[in-house]
Backbone as JSON Lines, residues from 0, in Angstrom:
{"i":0,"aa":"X","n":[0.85,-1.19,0.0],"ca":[0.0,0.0,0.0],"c":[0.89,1.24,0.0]}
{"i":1,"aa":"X","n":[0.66,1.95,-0.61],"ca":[1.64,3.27,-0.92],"c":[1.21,4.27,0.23]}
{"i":2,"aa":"X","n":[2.28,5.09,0.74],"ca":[2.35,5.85,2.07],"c":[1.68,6.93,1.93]}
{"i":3,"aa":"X","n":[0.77,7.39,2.78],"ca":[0.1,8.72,2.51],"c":[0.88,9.78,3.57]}
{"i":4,"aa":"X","n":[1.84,9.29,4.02],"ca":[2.84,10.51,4.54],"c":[2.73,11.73,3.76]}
{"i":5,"aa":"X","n":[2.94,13.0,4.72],"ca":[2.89,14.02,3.72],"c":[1.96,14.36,2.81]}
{"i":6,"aa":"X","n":[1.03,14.0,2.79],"ca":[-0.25,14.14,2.19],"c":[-0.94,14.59,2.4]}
{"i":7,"aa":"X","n":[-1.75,16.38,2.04],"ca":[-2.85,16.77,2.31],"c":[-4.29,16.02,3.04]}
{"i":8,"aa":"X","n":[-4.17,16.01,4.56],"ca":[-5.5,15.02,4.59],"c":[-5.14,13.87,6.02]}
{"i":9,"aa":"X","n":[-6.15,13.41,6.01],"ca":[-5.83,11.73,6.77],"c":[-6.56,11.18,6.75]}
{"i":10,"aa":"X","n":[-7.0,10.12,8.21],"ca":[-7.72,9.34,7.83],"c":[-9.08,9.92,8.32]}
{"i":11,"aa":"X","n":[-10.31,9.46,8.67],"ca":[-11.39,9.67,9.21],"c":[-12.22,9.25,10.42]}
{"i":12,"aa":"X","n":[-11.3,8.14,11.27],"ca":[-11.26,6.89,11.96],"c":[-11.45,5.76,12.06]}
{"i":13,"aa":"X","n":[-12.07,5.89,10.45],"ca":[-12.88,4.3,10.48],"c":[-11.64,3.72,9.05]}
{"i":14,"aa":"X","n":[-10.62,4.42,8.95],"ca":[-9.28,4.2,8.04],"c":[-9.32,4.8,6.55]}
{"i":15,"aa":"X","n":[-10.59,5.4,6.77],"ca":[-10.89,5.97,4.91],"c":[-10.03,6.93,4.94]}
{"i":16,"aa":"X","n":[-9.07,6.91,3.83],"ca":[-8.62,8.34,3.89],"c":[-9.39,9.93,3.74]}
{"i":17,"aa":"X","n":[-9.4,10.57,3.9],"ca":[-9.7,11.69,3.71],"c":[-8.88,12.99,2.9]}
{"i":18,"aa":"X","n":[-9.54,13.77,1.93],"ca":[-7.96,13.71,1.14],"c":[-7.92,15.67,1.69]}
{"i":19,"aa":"X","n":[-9.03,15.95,2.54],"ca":[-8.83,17.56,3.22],"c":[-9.41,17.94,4.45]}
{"i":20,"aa":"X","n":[-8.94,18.78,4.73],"ca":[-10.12,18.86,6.27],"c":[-11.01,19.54,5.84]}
{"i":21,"aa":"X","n":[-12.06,19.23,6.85],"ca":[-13.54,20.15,6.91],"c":[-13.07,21.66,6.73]}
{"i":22,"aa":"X","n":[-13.74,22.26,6.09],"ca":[-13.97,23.96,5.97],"c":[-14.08,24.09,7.28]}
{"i":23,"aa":"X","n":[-13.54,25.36,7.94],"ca":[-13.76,25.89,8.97],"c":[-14.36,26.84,8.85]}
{"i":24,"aa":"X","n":[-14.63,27.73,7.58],"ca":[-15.15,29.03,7.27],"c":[-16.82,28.33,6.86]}
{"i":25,"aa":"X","n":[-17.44,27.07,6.57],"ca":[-18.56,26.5,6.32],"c":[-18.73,26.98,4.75]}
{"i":26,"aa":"X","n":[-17.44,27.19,3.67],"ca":[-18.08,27.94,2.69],"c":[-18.51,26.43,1.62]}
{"i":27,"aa":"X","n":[-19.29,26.62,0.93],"ca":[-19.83,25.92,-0.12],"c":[-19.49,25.56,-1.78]}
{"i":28,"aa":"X","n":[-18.05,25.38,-1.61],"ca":[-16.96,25.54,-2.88],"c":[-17.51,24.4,-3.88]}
{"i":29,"aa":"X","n":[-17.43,25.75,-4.95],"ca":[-17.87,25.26,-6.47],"c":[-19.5,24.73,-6.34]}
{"i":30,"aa":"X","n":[-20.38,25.74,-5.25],"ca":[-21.66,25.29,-4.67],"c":[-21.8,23.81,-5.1]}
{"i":31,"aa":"X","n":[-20.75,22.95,-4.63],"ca":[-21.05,21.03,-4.9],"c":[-22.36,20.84,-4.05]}
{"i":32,"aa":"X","n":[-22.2,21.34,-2.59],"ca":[-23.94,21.15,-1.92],"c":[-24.87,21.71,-1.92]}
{"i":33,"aa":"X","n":[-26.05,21.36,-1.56],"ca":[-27.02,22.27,-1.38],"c":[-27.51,23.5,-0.99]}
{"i":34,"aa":"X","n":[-27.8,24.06,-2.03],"ca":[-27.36,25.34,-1.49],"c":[-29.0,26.09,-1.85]}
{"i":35,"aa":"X","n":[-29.85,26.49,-1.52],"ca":[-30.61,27.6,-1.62],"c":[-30.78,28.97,-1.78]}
{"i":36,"aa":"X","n":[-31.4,30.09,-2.53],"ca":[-31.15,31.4,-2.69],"c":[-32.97,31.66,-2.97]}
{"i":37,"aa":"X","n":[-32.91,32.7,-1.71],"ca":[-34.33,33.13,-2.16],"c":[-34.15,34.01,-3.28]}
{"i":38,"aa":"X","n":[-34.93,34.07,-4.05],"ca":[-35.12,35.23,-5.03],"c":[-36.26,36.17,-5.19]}
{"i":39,"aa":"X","n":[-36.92,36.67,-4.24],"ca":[-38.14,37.19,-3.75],"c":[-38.17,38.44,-4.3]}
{"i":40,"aa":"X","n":[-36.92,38.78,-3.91],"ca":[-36.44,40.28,-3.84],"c":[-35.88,40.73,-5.24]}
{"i":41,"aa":"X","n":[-35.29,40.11,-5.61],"ca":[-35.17,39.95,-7.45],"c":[-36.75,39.99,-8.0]}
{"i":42,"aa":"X","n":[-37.44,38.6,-7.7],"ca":[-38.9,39.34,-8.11],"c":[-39.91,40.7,-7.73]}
{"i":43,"aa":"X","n":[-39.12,41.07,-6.68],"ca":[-40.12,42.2,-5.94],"c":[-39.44,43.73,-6.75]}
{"i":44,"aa":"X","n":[-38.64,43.44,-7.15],"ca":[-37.69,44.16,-7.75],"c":[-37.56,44.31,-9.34]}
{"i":45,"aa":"X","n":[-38.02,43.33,-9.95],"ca":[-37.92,43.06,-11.39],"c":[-39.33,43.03,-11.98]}
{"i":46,"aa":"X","n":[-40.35,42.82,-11.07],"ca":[-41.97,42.79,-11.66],"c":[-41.96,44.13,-12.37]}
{"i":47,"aa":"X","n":[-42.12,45.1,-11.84],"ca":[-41.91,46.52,-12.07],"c":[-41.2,47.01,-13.03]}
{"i":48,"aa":"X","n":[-40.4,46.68,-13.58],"ca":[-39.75,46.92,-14.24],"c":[-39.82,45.82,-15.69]}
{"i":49,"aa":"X","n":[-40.46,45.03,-15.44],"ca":[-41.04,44.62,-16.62],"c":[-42.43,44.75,-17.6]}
{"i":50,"aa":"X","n":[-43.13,44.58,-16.03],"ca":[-44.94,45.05,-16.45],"c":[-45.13,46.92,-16.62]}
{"i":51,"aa":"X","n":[-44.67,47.2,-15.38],"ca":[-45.58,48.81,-15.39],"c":[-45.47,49.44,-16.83]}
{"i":52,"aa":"X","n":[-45.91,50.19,-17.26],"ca":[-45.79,51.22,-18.31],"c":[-46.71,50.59,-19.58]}
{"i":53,"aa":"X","n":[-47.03,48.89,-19.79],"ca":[-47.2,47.98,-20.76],"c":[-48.75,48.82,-21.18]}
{"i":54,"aa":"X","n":[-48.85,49.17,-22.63],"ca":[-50.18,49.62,-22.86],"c":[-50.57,48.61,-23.37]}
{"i":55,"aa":"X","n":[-51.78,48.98,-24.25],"ca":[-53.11,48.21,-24.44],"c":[-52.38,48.18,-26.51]}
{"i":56,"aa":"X","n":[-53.43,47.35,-26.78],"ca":[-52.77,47.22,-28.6],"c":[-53.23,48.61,-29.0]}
{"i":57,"aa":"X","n":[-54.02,49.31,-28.57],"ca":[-54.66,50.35,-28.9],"c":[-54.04,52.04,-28.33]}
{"i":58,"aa":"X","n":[-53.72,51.36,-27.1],"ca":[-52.59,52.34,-26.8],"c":[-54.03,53.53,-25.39]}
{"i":59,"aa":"X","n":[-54.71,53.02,-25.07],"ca":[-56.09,53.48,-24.39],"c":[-55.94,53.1,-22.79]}
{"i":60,"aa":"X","n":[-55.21,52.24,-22.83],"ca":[-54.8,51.5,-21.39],"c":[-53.7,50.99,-20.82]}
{"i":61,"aa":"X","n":[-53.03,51.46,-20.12],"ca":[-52.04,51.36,-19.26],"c":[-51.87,50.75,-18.12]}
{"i":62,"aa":"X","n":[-50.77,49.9,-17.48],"ca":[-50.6,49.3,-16.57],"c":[-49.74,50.01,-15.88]}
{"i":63,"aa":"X","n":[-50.37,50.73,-14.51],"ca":[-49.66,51.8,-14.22],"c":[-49.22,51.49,-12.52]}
{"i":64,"aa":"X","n":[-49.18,50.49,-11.99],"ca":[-48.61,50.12,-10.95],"c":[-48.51,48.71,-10.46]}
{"i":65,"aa":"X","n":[-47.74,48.01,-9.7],"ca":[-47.79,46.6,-9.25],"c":[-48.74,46.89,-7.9]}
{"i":66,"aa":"X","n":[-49.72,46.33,-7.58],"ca":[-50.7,46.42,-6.85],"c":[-50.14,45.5,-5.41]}
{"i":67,"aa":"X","n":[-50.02,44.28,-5.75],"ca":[-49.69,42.8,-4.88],"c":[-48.59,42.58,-5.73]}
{"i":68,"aa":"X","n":[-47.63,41.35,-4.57],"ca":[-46.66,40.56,-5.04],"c":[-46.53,39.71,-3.86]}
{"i":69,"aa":"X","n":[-47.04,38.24,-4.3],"ca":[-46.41,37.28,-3.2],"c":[-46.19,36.07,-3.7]}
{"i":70,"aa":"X","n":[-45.84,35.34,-2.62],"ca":[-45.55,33.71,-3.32],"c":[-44.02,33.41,-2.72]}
{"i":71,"aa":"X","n":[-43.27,32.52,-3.6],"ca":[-42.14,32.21,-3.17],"c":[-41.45,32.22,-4.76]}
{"i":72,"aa":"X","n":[-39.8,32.46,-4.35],"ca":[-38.9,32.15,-5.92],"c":[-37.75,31.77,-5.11]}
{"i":73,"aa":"X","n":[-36.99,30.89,-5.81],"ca":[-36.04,30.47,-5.15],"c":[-35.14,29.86,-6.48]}
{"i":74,"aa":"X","n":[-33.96,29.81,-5.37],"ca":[-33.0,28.77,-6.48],"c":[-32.31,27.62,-5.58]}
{"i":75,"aa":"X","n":[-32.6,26.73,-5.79],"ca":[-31.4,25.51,-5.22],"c":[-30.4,25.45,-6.61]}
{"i":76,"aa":"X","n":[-28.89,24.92,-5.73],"ca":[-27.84,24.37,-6.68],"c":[-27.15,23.48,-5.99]}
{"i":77,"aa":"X","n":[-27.36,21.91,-6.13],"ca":[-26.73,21.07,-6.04],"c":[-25.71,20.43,-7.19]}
{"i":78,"aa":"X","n":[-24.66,20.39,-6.83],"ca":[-23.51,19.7,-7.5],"c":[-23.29,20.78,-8.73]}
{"i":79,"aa":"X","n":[-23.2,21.85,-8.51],"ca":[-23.02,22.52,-9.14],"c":[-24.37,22.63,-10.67]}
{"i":80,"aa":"X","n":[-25.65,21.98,-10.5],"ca":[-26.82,22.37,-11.07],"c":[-27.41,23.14,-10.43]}
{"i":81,"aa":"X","n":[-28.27,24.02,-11.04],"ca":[-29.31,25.22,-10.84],"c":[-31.04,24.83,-10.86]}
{"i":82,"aa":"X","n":[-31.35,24.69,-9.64],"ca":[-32.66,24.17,-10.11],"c":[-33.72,25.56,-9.34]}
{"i":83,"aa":"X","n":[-34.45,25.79,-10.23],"ca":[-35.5,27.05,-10.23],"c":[-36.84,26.58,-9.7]}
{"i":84,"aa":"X","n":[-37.65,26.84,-8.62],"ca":[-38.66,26.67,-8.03],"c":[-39.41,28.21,-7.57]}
{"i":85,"aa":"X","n":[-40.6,28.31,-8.32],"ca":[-41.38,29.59,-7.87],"c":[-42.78,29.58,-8.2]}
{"i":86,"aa":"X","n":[-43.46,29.89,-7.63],"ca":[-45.08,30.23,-7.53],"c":[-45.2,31.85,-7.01]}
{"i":87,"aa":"X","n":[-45.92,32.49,-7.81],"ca":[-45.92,33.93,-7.83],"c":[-47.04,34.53,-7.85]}
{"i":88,"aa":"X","n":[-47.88,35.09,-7.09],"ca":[-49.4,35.75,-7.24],"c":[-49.13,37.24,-7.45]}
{"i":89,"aa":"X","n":[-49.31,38.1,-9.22],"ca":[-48.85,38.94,-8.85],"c":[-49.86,39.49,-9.23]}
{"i":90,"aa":"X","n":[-50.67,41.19,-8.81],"ca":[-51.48,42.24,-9.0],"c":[-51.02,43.53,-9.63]}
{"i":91,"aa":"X","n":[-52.27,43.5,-10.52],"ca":[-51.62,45.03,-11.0],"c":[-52.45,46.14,-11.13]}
{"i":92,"aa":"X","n":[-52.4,47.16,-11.16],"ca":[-53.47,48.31,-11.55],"c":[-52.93,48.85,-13.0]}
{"i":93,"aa":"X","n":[-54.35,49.01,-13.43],"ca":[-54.44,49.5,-15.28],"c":[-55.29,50.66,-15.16]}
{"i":94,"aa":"X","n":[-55.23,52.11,-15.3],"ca":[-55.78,53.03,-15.9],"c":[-55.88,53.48,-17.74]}
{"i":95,"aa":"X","n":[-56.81,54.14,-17.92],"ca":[-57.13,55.2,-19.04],"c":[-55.96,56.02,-19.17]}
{"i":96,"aa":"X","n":[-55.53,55.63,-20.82],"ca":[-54.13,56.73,-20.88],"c":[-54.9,58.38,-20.89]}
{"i":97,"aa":"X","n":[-56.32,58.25,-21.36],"ca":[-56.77,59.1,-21.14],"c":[-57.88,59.96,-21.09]}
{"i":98,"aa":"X","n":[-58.27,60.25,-19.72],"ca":[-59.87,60.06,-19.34],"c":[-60.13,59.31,-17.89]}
{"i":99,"aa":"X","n":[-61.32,59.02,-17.99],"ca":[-61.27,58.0,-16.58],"c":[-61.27,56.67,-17.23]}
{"i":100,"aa":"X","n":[-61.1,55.88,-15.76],"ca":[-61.25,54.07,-16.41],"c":[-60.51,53.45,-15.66]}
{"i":101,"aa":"X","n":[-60.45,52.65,-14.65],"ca":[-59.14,51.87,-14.35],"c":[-59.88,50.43,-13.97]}
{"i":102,"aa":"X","n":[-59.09,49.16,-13.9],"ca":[-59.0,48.13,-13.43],"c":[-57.88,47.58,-13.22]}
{"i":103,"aa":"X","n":[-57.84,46.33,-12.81],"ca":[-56.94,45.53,-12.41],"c":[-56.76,44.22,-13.23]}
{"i":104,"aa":"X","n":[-55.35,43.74,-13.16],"ca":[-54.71,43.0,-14.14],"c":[-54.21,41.97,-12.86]}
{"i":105,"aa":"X","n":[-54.31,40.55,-12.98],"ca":[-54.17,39.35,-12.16],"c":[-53.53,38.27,-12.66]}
{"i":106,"aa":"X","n":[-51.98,38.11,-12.28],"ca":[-51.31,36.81,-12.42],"c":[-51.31,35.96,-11.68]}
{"i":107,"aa":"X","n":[-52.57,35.32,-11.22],"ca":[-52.75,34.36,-10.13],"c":[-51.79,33.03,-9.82]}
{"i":108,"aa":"X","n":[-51.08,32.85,-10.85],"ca":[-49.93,31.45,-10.22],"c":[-49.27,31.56,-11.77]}
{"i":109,"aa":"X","n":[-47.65,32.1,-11.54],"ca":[-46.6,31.77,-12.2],"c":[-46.05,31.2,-11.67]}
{"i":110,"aa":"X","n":[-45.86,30.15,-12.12],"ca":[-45.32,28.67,-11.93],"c":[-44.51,28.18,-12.49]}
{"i":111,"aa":"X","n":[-43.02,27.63,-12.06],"ca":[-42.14,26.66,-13.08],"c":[-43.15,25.35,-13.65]}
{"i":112,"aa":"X","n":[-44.45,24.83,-13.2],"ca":[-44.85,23.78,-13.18],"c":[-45.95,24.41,-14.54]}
{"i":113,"aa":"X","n":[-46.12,25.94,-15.06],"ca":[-46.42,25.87,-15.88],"c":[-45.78,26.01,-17.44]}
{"i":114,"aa":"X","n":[-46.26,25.81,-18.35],"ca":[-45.24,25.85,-19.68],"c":[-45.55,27.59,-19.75]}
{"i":115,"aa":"X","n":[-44.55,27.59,-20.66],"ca":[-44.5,29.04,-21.52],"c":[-45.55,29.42,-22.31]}
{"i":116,"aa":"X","n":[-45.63,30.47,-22.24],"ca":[-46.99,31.19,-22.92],"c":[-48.38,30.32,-22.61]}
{"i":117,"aa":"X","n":[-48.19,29.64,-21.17],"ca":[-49.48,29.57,-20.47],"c":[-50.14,29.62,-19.53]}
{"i":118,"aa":"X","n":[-49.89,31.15,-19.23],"ca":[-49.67,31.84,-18.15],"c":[-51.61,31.94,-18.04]}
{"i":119,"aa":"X","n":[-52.05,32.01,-16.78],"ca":[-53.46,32.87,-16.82],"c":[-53.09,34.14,-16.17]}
{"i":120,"aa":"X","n":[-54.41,34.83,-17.27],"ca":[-54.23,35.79,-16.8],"c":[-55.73,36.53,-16.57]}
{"i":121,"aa":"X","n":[-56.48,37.13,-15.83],"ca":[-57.04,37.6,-15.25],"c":[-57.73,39.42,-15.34]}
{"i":122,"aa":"X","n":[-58.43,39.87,-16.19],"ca":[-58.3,41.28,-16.39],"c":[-59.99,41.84,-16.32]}
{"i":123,"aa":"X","n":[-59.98,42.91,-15.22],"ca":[-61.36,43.37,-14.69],"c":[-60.93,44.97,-14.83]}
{"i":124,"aa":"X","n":[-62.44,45.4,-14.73],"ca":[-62.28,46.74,-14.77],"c":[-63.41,47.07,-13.45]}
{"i":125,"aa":"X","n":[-63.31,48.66,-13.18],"ca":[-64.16,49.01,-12.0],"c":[-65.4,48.94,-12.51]}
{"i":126,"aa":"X","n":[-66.47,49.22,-12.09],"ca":[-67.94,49.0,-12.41],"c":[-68.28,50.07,-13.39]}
{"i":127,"aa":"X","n":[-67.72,51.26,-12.9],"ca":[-68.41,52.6,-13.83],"c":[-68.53,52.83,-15.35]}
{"i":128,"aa":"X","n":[-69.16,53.29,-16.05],"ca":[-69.08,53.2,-17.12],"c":[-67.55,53.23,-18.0]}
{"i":129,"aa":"X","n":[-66.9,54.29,-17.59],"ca":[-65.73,54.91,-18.5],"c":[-65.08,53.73,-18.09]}
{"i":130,"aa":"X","n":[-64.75,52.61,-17.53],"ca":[-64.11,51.68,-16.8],"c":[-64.51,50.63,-18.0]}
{"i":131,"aa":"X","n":[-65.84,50.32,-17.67],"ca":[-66.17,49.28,-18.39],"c":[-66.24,49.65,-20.6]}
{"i":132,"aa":"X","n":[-66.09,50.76,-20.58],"ca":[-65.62,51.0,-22.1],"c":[-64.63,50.47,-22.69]}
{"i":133,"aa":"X","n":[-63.48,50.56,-21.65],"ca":[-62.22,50.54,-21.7],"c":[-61.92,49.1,-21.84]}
{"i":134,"aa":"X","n":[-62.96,48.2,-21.22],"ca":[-62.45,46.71,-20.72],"c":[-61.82,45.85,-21.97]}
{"i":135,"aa":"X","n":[-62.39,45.9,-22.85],"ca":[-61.87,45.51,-24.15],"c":[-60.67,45.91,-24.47]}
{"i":136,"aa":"X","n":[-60.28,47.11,-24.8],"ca":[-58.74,47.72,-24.63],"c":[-57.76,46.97,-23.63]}
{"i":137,"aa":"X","n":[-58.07,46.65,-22.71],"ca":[-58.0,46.01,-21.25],"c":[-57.19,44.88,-21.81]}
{"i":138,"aa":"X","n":[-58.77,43.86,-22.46],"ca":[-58.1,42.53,-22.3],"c":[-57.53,42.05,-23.89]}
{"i":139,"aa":"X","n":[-57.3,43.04,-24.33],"ca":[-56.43,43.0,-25.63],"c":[-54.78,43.25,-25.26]}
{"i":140,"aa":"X","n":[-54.57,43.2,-23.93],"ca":[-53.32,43.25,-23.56],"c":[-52.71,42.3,-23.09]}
{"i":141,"aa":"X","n":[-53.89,41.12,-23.33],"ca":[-53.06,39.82,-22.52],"c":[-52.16,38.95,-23.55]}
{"i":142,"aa":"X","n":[-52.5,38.69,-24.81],"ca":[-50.74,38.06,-25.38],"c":[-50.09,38.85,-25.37]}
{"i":143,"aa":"X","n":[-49.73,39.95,-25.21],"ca":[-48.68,40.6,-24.82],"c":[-48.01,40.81,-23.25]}
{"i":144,"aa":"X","n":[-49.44,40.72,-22.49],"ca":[-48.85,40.48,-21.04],"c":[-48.06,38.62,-20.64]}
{"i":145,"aa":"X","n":[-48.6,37.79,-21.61],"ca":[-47.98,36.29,-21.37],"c":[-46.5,36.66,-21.79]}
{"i":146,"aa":"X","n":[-46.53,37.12,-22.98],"ca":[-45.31,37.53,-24.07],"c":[-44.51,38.2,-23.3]}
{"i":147,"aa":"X","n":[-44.6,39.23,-22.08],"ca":[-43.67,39.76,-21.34],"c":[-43.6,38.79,-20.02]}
{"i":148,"aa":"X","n":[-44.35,38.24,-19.84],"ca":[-44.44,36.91,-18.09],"c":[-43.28,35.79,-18.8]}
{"i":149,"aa":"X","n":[-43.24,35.2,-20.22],"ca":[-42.2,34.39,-20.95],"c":[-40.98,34.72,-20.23]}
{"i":150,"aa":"X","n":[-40.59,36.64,-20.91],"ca":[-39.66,36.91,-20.59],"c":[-39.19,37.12,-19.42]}
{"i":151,"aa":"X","n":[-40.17,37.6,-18.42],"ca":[-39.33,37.51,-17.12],"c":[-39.09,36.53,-16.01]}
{"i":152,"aa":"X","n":[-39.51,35.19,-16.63],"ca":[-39.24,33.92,-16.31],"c":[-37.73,33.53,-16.62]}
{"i":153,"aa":"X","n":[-37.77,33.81,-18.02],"ca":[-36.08,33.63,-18.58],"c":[-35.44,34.63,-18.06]}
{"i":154,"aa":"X","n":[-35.72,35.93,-17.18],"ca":[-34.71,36.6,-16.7],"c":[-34.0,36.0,-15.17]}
{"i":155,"aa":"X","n":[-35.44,35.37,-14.93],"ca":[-35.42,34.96,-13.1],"c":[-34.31,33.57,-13.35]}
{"i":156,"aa":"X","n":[-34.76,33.31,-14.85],"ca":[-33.6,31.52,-14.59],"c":[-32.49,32.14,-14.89]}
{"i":157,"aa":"X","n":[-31.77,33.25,-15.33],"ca":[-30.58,33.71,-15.35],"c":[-29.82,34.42,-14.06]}
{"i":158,"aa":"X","n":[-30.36,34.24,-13.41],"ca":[-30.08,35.07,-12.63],"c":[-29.53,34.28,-11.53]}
C-alpha cells in the first residue's frame, strides 16, 4: 500500500482516507452542496420593471402600478446544477391613458410547473361606465402580457 505521509488530509477513523479537512469558514466551494437562494427580492424588484408602463394594442390603457406581489422564488444548486422553483401571485393596476377608467390586471400562479406562454391571466375593470368601455382595450393586452411573463421567467432563470 503506498504511504500517505505528507499528504494533504488523513484518515477519518474508520481508516478511509480523507484527502482535506472540513472547511472551517462552512463555505460551499464550487456550490457542490445544497445550497438555496431566495429570489423574492429579485422578483419584488424586477416585476416593475417589466410590467408597469405595458399599454393596451390600442394604446387606451395602461398598466400603471404593481398592486400585490407574493408567493415564493427560489433557487437551489446542487452539484453545481441550478434548479429554479417559484409560484408567484402577482397584481396590478391599469388606468385610461386618457380620461377616466381603471382596473386591475391578475397573475394568479406563475409557476415553473407551468409551460411558456401559459400563463393565466385575469383582467377586470371598476364597475363605472368609463371603466367598463375601456375593458376591451383592457383585455387585448393579454398576449402581450404572457409575451412579457415568458420573458421575465427567462430573466429569473438567469439570474
Amino acid at each position: 500500500m503506498a504511504s500517505l505521509e505528507g499528504k494533504a488530509g488523513g484518515t477519518d477513523g474508520s481508516g478511509t482516507f480523507v484527502s482535506c479537512a472540513p472547511r472551517t469558514d462552512q463555505r460551499n466551494v464550487n456550490q457542490w452542496h445544497w445550497e438555496e437562494r431566495d429570489l423574492m427580492g429579485w422578483v419584488k424588484e424586477n416585476i416593475p420593471k417589466h410590467f408597469v408602463d405595458l399599454c393596451s394594442d390600442d394604446g387606451k390603457v395602461k398598466l400603471t402600478k404593481v398592486s400585490d406581489v407574493s408567493g415564493e422564488a427560489y433557487r437551489n444548486t446542487r452539484k453545481g446544477k441550478k434548479i429554479l422553483g417559484f409560484e408567484i401571485d402577482a397584481k396590478f393596476e391599469w388606468t385610461a391613458t386618457e380620461g377616466d377608467g381603471k382596473g386591475t390586471l391578475h397573475l394568479p400562479y406563475i409557476s415553473e410547473e407551468i409551460d411558456e406562454g401559459e400563463w393565466e391571466v385575469n383582467i377586470s375593470a371598476e364597475s363605472d361606465d368609463a371603466s367598463q368601455a375601456l375593458l376591451s382595450s383592457a383585455l387585448s393586452m393579454k398576449k402581450r402580457i404572457i409575451e412579457v411573463t415568458d420573458k421575465f421567467v427567462a430573466d429569473m432563470r438567469e439570474v
